[in-house]
Each structure stands twice: as C-alpha cells, then as structure tokens.
Legacy VTK file of the C-alpha trace (Angstrom):
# vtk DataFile Version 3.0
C-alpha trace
ASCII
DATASET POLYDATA
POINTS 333 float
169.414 4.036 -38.003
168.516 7.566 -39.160
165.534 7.441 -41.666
163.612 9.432 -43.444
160.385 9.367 -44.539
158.705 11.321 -47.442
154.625 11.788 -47.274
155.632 11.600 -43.316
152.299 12.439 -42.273
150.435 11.248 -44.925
148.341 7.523 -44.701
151.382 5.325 -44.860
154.058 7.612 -44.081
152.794 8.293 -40.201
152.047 4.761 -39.311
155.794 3.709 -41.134
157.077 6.212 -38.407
155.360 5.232 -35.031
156.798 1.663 -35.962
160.563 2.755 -37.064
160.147 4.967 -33.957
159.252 1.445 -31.550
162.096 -0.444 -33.396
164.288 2.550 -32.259
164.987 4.311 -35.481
165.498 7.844 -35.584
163.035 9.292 -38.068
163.056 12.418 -39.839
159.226 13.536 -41.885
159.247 15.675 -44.735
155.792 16.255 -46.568
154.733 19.251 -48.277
151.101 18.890 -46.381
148.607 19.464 -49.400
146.553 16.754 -48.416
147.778 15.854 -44.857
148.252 18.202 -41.591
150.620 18.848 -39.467
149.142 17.993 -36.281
149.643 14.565 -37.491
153.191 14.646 -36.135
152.074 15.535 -32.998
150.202 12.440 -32.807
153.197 9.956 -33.952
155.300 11.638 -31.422
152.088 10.839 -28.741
152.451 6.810 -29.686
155.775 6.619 -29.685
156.570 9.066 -26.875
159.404 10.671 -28.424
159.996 13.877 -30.909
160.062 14.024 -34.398
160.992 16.475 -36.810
158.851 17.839 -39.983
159.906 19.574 -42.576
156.852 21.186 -44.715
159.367 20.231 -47.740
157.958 20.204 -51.740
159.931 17.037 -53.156
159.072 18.712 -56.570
161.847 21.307 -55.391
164.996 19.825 -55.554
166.817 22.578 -52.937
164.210 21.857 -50.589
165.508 18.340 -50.419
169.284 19.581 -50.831
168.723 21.316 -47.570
167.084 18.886 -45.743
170.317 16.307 -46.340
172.219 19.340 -45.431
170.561 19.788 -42.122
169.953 15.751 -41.054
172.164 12.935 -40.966
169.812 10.418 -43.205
171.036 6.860 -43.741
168.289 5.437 -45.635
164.553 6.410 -46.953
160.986 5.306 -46.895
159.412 6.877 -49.901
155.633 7.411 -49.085
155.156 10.692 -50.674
152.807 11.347 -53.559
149.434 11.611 -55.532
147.663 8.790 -55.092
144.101 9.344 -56.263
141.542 7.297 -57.878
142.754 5.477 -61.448
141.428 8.493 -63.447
142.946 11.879 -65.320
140.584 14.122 -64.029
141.006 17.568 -61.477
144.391 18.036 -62.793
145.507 14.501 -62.025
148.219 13.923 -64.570
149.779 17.339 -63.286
149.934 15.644 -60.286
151.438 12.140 -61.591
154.034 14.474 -63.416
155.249 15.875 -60.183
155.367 12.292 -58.409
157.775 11.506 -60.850
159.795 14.734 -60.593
160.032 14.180 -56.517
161.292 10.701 -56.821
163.826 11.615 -59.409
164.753 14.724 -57.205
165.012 12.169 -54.606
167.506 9.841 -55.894
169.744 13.009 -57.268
169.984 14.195 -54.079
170.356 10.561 -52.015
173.498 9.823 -54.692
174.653 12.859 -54.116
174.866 12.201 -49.995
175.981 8.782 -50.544
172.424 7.357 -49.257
171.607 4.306 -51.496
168.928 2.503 -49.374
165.641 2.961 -50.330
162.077 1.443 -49.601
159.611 2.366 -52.048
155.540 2.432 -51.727
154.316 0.821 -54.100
150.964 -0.219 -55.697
148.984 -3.004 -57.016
147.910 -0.608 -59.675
151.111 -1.629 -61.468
149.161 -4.545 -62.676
146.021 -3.214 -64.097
143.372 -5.696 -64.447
145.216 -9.474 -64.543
142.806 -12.741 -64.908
145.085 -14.533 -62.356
143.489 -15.536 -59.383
146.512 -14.825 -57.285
148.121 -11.888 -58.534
152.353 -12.583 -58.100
155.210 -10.149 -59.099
156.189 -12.616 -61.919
153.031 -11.000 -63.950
154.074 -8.329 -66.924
153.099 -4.592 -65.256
150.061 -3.825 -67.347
148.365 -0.025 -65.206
145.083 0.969 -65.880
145.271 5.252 -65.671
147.204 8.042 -64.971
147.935 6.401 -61.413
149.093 3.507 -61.878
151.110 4.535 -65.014
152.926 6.583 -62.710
153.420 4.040 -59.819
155.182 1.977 -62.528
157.385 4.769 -63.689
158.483 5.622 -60.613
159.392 1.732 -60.098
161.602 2.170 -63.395
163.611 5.085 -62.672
164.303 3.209 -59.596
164.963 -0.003 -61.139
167.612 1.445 -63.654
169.184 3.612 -60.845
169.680 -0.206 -59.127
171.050 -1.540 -62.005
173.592 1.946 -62.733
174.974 1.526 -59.145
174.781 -1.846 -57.820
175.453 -0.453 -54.643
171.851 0.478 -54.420
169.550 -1.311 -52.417
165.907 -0.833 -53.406
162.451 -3.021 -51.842
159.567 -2.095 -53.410
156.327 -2.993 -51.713
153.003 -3.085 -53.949
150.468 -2.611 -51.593
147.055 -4.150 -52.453
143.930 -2.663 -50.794
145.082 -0.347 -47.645
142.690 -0.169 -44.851
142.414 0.132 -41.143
143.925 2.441 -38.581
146.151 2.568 -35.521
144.384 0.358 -32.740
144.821 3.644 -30.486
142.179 5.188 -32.719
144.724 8.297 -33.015
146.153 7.698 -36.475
143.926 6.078 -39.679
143.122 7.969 -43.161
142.692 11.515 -43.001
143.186 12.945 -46.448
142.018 16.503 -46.706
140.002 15.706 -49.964
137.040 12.583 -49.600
138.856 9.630 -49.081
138.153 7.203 -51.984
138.821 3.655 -49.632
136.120 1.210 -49.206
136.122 1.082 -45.172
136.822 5.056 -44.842
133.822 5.502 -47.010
131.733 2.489 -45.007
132.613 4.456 -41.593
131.547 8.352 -42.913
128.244 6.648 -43.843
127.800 5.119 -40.475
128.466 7.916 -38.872
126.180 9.956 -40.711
128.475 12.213 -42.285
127.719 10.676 -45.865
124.267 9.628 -46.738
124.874 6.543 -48.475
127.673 4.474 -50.278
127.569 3.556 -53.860
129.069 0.133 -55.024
130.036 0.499 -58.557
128.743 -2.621 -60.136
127.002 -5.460 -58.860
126.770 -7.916 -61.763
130.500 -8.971 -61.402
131.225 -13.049 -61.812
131.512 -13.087 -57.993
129.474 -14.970 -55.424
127.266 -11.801 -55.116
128.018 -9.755 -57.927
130.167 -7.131 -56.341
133.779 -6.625 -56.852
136.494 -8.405 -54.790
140.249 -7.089 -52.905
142.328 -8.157 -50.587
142.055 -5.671 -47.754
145.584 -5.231 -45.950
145.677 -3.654 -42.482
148.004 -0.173 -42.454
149.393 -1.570 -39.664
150.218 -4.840 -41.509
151.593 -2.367 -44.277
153.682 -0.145 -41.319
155.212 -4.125 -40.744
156.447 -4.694 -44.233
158.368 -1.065 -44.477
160.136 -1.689 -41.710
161.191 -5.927 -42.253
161.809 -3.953 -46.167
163.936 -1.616 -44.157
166.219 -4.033 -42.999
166.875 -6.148 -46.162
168.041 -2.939 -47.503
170.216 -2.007 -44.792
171.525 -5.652 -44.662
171.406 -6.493 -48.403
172.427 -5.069 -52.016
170.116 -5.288 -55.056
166.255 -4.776 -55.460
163.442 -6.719 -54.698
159.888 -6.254 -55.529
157.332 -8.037 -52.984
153.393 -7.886 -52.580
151.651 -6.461 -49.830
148.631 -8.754 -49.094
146.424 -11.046 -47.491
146.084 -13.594 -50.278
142.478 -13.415 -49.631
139.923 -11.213 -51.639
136.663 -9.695 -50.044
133.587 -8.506 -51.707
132.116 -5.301 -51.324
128.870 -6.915 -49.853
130.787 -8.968 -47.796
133.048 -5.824 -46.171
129.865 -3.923 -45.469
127.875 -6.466 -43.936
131.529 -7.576 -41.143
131.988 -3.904 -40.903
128.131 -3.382 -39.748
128.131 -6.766 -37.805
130.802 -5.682 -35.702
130.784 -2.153 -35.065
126.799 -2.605 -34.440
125.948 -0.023 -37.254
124.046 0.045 -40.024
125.408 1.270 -43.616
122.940 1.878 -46.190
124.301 1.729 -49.356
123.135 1.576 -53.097
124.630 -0.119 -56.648
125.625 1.811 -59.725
126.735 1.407 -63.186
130.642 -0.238 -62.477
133.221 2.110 -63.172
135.157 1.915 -66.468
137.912 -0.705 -66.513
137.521 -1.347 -62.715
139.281 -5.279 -62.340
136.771 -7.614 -61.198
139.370 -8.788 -58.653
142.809 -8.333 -57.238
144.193 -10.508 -54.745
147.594 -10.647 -54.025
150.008 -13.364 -53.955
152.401 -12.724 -50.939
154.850 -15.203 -51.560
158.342 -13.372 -51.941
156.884 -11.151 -49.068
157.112 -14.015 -46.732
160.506 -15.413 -48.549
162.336 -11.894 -49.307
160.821 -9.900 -45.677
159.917 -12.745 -43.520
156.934 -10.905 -43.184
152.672 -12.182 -43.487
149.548 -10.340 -42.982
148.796 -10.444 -39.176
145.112 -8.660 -39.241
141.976 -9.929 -40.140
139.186 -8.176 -42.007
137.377 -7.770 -38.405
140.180 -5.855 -37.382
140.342 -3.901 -40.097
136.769 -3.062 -39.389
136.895 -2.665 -35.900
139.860 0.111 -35.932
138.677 2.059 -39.098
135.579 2.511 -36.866
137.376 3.447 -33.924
139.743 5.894 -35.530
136.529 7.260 -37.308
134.785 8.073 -33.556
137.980 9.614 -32.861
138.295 11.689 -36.233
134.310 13.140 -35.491
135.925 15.077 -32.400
LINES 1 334
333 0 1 2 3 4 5 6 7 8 9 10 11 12 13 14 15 16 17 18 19 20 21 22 23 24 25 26 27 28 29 30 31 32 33 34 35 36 37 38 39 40 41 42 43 44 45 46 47 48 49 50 51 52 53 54 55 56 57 58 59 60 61 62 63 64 65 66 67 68 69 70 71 72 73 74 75 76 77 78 79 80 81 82 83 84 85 86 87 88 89 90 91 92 93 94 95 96 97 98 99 100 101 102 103 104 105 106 107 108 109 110 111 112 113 114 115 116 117 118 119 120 121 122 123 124 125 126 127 128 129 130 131 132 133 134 135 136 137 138 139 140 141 142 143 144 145 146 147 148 149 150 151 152 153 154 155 156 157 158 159 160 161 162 163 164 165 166 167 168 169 170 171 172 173 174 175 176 177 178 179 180 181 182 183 184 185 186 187 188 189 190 191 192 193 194 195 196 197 198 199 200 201 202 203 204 205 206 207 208 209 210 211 212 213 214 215 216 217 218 219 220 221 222 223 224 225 226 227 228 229 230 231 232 233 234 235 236 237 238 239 240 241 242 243 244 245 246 247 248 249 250 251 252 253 254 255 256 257 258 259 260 261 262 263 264 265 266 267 268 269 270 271 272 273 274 275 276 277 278 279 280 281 282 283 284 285 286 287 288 289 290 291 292 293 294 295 296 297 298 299 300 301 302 303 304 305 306 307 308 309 310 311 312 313 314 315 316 317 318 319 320 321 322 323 324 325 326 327 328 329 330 331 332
C-alpha cells in the first residue's frame, strides 16, 4: 500500500512511517518543515533501512499538493500535519489554526480529485475540553477549550460531512490523549524547533540541565496530591493505532472515531518522581498559579479502540520514561 503521510517528519508523522515502513508500506512524507527538520527523514530511513521520499510541501498551497498526487501513486493518507500548540490564542496562534483548516480542506479537494478516499486522521483529546467523566469515551458531546482544540474539532467536521457526501469515504479518527515517549532506538522522540510544551520532554531538558527547573501549574487540584492528572500514551503506542486505523480504512467504508489511551491517568508528581526513579536523575521543579481552564483530569476511555482497531496501549509509564530519557541523551549530541 502506497501512503502518504502529512507532518512526515513531525512528532507523530515520523514514528507513523518507521512502522508503515516495517509493515511494508510504501510511504511518501510531505511537511513544510517550520517546526520539524529534514534530517528527520534520514533517520526513519536508518530504522527502517529503506528510502523515503520528502517533499518540503505547504498543505496551505493547494498546487503544492496537486503536484505531489501528480508525481506519486498515493492510495491512502495519514494526516499528521499541523499547529498543534498549547490551548491558547497567543504568537499568532489562530493564524495558525486557520491554516490547519485550509490544509485539510486542500487535502480532501485534492484526494477526491485522485480518487483517494482513505484517510486516517490525528486527532486530539482537546476535542473534549474539560468533561467531569472519569473515563472520558467518544459518546461525550465535543466541548474544546481554545483556539486548538476548536480547530481539532473543525477539522473532524469537514471530514465528517465529506464521509457522509461520499459514502465511499473511509475516515478513522484517532484522539490522542497525552503523547509521550520516543523510539526505543533513542533516534526519533519530540524535537519541535520551538520549546516543546509535553510533560516528559520538559522533565528530561531539566534533567539534563538544559532548563533550570519545571513549573507545575497548580497544585491544589482534587487529586491525591494536588497536581493535575493524564493518561500518558507512548508515541510508539500511538505509531500502533495509525497503522491497525490504516487497515480498517483500507478494508472498511464509513468513519469511526476511537480514543488513543491508556485508561489510566498520572499525576504530575507522580510522572516526575517514576521519571527520576528510573533514569537515576533528579528534576527540580516548582508549583504555580494553574493555568486558566486547564481540566483537572483527562483519561481516556479506549473502548472502541480495542473493538473498532483491535488495538490497546502496550507501554507503561516506565517506558515512557525510560525512552524520553534516552532519546533526550541522544538529542544533547
């Protein structure tokens, strides 16, 4: 199967590809590199020990994509590409949710136009805002918090009412909960070209020295100790679900929306403490005023995940810990 995958060398995107690339995919990257590099390829095409072509494509530009269609036989796409900073309009960030919804609209012109109608989507938890559910299942009403998560959503309609124009469409979309970890080689992890804003990459650049401490925004949550709770889901884990997602689509007609989680939440404290417990480290760290509108918790329920993809969670929070350190000793040289 011929896929491509936009935001190819982005967090997602490049471990997606070393996995399609194992299962014997051919996999074409396009990503417009403004907060990813190119010598990212070079180290998918290390891990899988094969080539794979880039294109340095803008989404946002419709004949970019036209072209690259023209040039590659595509069958089906993994659509990774995309702003995805912090919950907050700030730095120009609803310019940048604008555009995410001008690339995936681009996107599906161009994929009806080639006769490609299979599409896995990268979703986000930040669909659902700030639920009081314990366990947080796709059944709940889509309720973002932000410029971010309002855009997640939209994207998920304009591919929900291309599903339901052509019925020939096949559509998963995976809501990620909180992504974490790194490749186990220590050659592929989080490497954003702005300061990453996930718990573990921050943990690591503050055991490594490069940041002097980390701040925990709030610690007077209804938790046991006060800090905020997620369920922390291994990249790797993540990489798993696009390509069981990848399948369904190729095998399957309609859309399906699944959760990409543990089913377990972690708190702050506790992430720090496993990370610095295993990696032998020490993190110091201090608590501010919460952030505004930050969910106590968000756990996912990973239910139709395990019905719809016949896929579970396979890493623990150890491992999590143990390769975001690894791929951090790798990323200081």
């Amino acid at each position: 199967m011929s896929v491509l995958i936009t935001g190819g060398t982005g967090y997602v995107g490049s471990h997606v590809a070393v996995r399609l690339l194992q299962n014997d995919c051919r996999v074409v990257l396009v990503d417009n590199l403004s907060n990813s590099d190119a010598s990212v390829r070079d180290r998918i095409e290390r891990l899988a020990r094969c080539s794979v072509r880039l294109y340095p494509y803008d989404l946002c530009d419709i004949d970019n994509i036209r072209d690259l269609f023209e040039r590659e036989r595509i069958e089906a796409v993994v659509h990774a590409a995309g702003s995805k900073a912090a919950n907050c309009a700030k730095d120009g960030a609803p310019h940048h949710y604008a555009c995410n919804l001008t690339a995936t609209r681009n996107l599906l012109s161009v994929m009806n136009q080639f006769n490609v109608k299979k599409l896995v989507f990268n979703s986000s938890a930040a669909v659902y805002g700030a639920p009081l559910d314990a366990l947080i299942s796709e059944d709940l009403p889509e309720a973002p918090i932000g410029a971010y998560g309002q855009s997640v959503l939209e994207q998920e309609q304009i591919l929900r009412a291309q599903q339901a124009a052509d019925p020939q469409w096949s559509i998963a979309l995976l809501r990620r909960f909180a992504l974490s970890g790194a490749h186990a080689s220590g050659w592929l992890g989080a490497s954003p070209r702005s300061q990453p804003n996930g718990l573990l990459s921050r943990i690591a650049q503050v055991a490594e020295g490069r940041l002097e401490k980390l701040e925990i925004y709030g610690g007077n949550y209804n938790t046991p100790d006060g800090t905020a709770i997620r369920d922390y889901v291994h990249v790797m884990d993540v990489a798993a679900a696009h390509a069981a997602a990848l399948q369904r689509v190729q095998n399957s007609r309609g859309l399906v929306a699944c959760n990409l989680g543990t089913g377990r939440g972690h708190s702050v404290l506790e992430v720090i403490n496993t990370f610095a417990a295993v990696n032998g480290v020490s993190v110091r760290y201090e608590i501010v005023d919460p952030r505004p509108q930050d969910p106590v918790a968000l756990c996912a329920d990973p239910t139709k995940a395990r019905w719809n993809l016949k896929w579970r969670a396979a890493y623990s929070l150890k491992d999590i810990c143990c390769d975001t350190w690894e791929y951090q000793c790798f990323a200081a040289y």
